[in-house]
C-alpha positions as CSV (number, residue, x, y, z in Angstrom):
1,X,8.9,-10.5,10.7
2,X,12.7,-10.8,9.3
3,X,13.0,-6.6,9.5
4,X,14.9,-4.6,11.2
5,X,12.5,-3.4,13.6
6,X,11.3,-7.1,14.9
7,X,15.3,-8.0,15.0
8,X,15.4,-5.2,17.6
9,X,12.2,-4.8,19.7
10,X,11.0,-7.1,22.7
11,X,10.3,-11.0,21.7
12,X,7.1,-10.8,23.1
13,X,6.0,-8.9,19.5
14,X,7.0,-11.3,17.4
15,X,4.1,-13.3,15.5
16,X,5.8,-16.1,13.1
17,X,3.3,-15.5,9.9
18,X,5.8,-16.4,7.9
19,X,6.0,-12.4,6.2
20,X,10.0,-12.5,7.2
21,X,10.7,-15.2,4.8
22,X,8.7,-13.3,2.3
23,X,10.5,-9.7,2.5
24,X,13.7,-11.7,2.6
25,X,13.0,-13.5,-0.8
26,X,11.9,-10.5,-2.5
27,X,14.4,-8.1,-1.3
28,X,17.9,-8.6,-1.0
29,X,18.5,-5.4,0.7
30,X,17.2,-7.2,3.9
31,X,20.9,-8.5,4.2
32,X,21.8,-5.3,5.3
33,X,20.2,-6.2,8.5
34,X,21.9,-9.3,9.6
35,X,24.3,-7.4,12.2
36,X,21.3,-7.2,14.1
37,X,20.8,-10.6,14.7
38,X,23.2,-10.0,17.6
39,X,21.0,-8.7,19.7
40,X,20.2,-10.7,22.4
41,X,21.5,-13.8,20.7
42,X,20.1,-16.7,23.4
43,X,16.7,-15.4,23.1
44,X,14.6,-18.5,21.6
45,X,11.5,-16.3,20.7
46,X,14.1,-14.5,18.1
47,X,14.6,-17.8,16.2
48,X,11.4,-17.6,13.8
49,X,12.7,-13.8,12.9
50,X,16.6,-15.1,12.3
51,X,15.6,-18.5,10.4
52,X,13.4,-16.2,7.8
53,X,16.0,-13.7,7.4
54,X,18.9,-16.2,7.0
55,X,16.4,-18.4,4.2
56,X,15.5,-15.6,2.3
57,X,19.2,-14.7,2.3
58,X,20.2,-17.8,1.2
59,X,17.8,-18.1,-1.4
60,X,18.7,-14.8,-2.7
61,X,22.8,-15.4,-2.5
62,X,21.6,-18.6,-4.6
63,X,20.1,-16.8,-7.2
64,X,22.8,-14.1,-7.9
65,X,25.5,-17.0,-8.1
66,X,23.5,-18.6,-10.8
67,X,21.9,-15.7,-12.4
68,X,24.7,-12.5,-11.7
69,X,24.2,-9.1,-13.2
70,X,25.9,-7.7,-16.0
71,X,28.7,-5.2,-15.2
72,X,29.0,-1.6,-16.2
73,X,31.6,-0.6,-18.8
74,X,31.9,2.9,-17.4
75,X,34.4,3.6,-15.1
76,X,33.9,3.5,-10.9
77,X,32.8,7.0,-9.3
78,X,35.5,9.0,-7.5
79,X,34.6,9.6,-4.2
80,X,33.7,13.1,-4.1
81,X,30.8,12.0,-6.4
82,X,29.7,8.8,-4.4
83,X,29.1,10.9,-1.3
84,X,27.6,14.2,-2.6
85,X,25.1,11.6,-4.7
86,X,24.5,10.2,-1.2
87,X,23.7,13.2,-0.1
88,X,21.3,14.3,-2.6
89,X,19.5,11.0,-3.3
90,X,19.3,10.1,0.1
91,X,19.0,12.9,2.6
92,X,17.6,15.5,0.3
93,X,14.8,13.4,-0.6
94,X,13.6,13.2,2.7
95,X,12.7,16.5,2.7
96,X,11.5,17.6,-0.8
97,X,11.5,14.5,-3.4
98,X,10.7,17.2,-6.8
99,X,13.4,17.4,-8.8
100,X,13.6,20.5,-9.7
101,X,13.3,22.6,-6.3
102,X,16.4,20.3,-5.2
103,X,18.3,21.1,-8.5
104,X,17.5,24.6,-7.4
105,X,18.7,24.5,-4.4
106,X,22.3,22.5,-5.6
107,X,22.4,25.6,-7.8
108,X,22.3,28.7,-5.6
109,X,23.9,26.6,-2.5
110,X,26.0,23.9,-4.1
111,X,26.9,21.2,-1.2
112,X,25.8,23.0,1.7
113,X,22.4,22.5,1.4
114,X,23.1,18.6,0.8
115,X,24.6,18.7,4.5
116,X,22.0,20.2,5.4
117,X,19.5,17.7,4.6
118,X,21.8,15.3,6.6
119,X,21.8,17.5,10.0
120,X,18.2,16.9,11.4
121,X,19.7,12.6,11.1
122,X,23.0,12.9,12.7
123,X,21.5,15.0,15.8
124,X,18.8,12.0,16.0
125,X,21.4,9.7,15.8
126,X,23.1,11.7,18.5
127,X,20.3,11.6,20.3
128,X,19.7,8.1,20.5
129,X,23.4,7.5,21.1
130,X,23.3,9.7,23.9
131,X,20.2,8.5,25.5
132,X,18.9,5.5,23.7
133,X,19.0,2.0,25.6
134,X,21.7,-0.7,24.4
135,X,18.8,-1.8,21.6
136,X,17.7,1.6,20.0
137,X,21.7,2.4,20.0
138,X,22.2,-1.2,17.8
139,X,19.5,-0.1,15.6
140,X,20.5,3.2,15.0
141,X,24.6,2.0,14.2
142,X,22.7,-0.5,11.9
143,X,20.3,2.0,10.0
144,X,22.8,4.3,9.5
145,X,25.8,2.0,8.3
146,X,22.8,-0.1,5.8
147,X,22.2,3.1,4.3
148,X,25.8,4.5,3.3
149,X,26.6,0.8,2.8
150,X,23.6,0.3,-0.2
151,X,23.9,3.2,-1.4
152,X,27.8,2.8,-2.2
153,X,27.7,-0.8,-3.4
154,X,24.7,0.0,-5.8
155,X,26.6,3.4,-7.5
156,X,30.2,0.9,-7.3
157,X,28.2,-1.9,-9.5
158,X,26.5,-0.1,-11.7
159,X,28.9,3.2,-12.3
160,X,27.7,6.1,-15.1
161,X,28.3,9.4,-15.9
162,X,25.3,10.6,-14.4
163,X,26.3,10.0,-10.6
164,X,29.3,12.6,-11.5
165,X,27.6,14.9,-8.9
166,X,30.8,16.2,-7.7
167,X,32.2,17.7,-11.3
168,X,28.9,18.2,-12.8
169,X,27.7,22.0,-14.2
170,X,25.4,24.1,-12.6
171,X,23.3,23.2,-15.7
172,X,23.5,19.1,-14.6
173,X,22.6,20.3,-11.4
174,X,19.8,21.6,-12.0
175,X,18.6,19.2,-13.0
176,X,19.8,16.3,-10.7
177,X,19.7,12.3,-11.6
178,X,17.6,11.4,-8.9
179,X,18.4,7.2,-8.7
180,X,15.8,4.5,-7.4
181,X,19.3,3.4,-5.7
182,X,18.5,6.5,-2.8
183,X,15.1,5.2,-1.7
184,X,15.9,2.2,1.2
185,X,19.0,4.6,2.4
186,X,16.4,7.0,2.3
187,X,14.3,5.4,4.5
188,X,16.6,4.3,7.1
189,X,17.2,7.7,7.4
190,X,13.7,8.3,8.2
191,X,14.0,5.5,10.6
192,X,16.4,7.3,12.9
193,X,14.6,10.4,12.9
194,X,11.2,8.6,13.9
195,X,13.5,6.4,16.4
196,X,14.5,9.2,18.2
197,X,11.3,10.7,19.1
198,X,10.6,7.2,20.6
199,X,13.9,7.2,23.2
200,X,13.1,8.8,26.4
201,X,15.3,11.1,28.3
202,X,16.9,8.7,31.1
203,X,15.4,9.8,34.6
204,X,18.6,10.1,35.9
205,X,20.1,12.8,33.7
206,X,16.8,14.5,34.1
207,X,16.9,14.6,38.0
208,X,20.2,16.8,37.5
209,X,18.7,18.7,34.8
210,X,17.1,22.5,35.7
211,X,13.3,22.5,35.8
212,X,13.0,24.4,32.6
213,X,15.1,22.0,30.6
214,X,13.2,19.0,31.7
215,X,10.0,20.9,30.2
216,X,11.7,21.7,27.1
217,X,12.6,18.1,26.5
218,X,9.1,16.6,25.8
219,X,8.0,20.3,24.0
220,X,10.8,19.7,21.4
221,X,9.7,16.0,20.8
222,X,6.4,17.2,19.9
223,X,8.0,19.9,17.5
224,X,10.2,17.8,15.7
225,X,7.7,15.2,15.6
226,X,5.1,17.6,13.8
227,X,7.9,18.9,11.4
228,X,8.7,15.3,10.6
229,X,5.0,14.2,9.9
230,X,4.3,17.4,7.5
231,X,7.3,16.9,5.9
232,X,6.3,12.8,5.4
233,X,2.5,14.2,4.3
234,X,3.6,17.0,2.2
235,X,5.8,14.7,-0.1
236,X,2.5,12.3,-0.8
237,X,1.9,14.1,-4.3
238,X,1.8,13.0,-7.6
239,X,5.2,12.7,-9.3
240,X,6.6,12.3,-12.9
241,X,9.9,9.6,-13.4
242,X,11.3,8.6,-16.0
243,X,9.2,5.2,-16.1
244,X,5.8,7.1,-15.9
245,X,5.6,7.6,-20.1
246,X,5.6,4.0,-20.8
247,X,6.1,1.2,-21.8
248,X,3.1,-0.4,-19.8
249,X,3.6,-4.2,-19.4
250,X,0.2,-5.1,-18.9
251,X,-1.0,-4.0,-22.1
252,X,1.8,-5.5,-24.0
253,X,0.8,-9.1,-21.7
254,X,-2.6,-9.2,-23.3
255,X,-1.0,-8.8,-27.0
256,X,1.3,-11.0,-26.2
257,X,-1.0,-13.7,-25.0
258,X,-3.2,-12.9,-27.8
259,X,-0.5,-13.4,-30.6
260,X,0.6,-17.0,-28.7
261,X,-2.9,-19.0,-29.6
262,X,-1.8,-21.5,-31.9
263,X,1.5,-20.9,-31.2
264,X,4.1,-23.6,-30.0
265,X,5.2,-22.8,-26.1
266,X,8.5,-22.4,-27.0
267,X,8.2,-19.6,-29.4
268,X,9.6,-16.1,-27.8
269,X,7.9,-13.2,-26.8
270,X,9.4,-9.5,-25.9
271,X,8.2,-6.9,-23.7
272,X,9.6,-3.7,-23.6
273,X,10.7,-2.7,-20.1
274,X,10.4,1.2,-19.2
275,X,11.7,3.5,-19.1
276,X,14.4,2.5,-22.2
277,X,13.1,0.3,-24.9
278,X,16.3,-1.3,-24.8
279,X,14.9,-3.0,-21.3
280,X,14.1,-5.7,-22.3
281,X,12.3,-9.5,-20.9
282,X,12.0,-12.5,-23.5
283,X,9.7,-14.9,-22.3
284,X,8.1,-18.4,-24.0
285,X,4.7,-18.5,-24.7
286,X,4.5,-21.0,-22.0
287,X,4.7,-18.6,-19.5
288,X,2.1,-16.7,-20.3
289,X,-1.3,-17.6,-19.4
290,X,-3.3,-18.4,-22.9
291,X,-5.9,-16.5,-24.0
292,X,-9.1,-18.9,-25.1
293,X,-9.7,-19.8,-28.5
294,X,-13.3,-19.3,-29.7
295,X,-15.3,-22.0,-29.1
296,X,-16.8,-23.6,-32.6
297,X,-19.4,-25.0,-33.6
298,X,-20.8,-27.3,-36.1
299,X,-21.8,-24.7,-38.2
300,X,-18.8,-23.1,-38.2
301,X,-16.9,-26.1,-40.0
């Protein structure tokens, strides 16, 4: 599979089912991960895992070429603003994704408790730095950089006034634009934290280590482990976004397809895309599947 865990674990995993090419073609964030194609470059049983990543990459370069993105009128976000927003959207997710305890918590502690979101990652990435074999430490560079790197390339391309973090009001703060842009960074993060409980303490250092270290070693994987899996559980709620009032598309499918019987292909449809009715997709009725007439009969006519 063309991810960034099958780019990095043993060869003897990989199964070619031809999901790689798949994630690749759908998701152009999987770029991120070419740097790990590095690893362990001669290895032949890594070829299936390399070819779908660099397909799906090509496809996808092909398609922004002819098909690029509007631009943003709005000017870039200053620096202060791109990292705070990094901070909040990526790291204090992790932890607590409701919108309104996190604008509380920007109110009465301002940046420090965005840092504090990021502490638990940078002591796993220490950790695995520290202790992790040549593999784990490729992974852990690469997670880390992918998720600044999207993050910053996503606010740079499509700037606003709303990732202002840094000179926004107590009042904005509270209630904080939480962007789609912070969920893969998000999740890398995740990655390094769950990567870490995986790296074992090399034998070595643990043969110079005191008895009572050595014990506390597995006893605070377990811990952090725990706190890590109720945190992941406890965020599996229900959630309101600013896409969940509408506008459904299937509903507006089936009166499209409806109001296209009798209707040339060619003649344009529009959905409304949510969450701003300004979203919007024009399609031909020739792309949507047609809705049977009613059958007639004789005495009908």
């Amino acid at each position: 599979m063309a991810d960034p865990v099958s780019l990095a674990i043993p060869a003897r995993h990989h199964r070619l089912d031809g999901t790689g090419v798949a994630r690749a073609l759908t998701e152009v964030q999987m770029l991120a991960f070419v740097p790990l194609m590095a690893l362990r470059w001669r290895s032949g049983a890594r070829l299936p895992v390399r070819l779908a990543l660099l397909v799906g990459g090509a496809f996808q370069l092909i398609a922004y070429v002819n098909s690029p993105r509007g631009h943003s009128k709005a000017l870039p976000n200053d620096l202060p603003s791109t990292a705070y927003g990094y901070a909040i959207n990526s790291a204090m997710t992790i932890w607590n994704a409701n919108g309104h305890v996190i604008g509380q918590a920007l109110v009465h502690y301002g940046p420090a408790a965005a840092v504090a979101a990021l502490v638990p990652v940078v002591a796993a990435a220490i950790w695995v730095l520290r202790f992790g074999s040549r593999d784990q430490r490729w992974l852990v560079v690469t997670l880390l950089a992918a998720s600044v790197i999207l993050w910053v390339v996503a606010v740079k391309t499509n700037p606003g006034p709303y990732y202002e973090y840094a000179s926004s009001t107590k009042a904005h703060l509270a209630k904080p634009w939480l962007s789609r842009y912070g969920v893969v960074p998000s999740m890398e993060l995740i990655a390094v934290m769950v990567l870490a409980l995986g790296v074992r303490w090399r034998p070595s250092l643990a043969r110079e280590a005191p008895d009572s270290e050595r014990r506390r070693i597995p006893v605070a994987r377990i811990v952090v482990g725990a706190a890590l899996l109720a945190v992941v559980l406890v965020s599996f709620v229900p959630s309101v976004t600013r896409r969940s009032g509408g506008p459904e598309l299937a509903p507006q499918v089936t009166t499209a397809e409806r109001s296209c019987i009798g209707q040339a292909a060619v003649t344009p449809v529009t959905l409304l895309s949510p969450p701003h009715t300004n979203w919007k997709i024009v399609l031909d009725c020739g792309r949507l599947p047609r809705v049977a007439a009613p059958a007639t009969t004789d005495r009908d006519g």
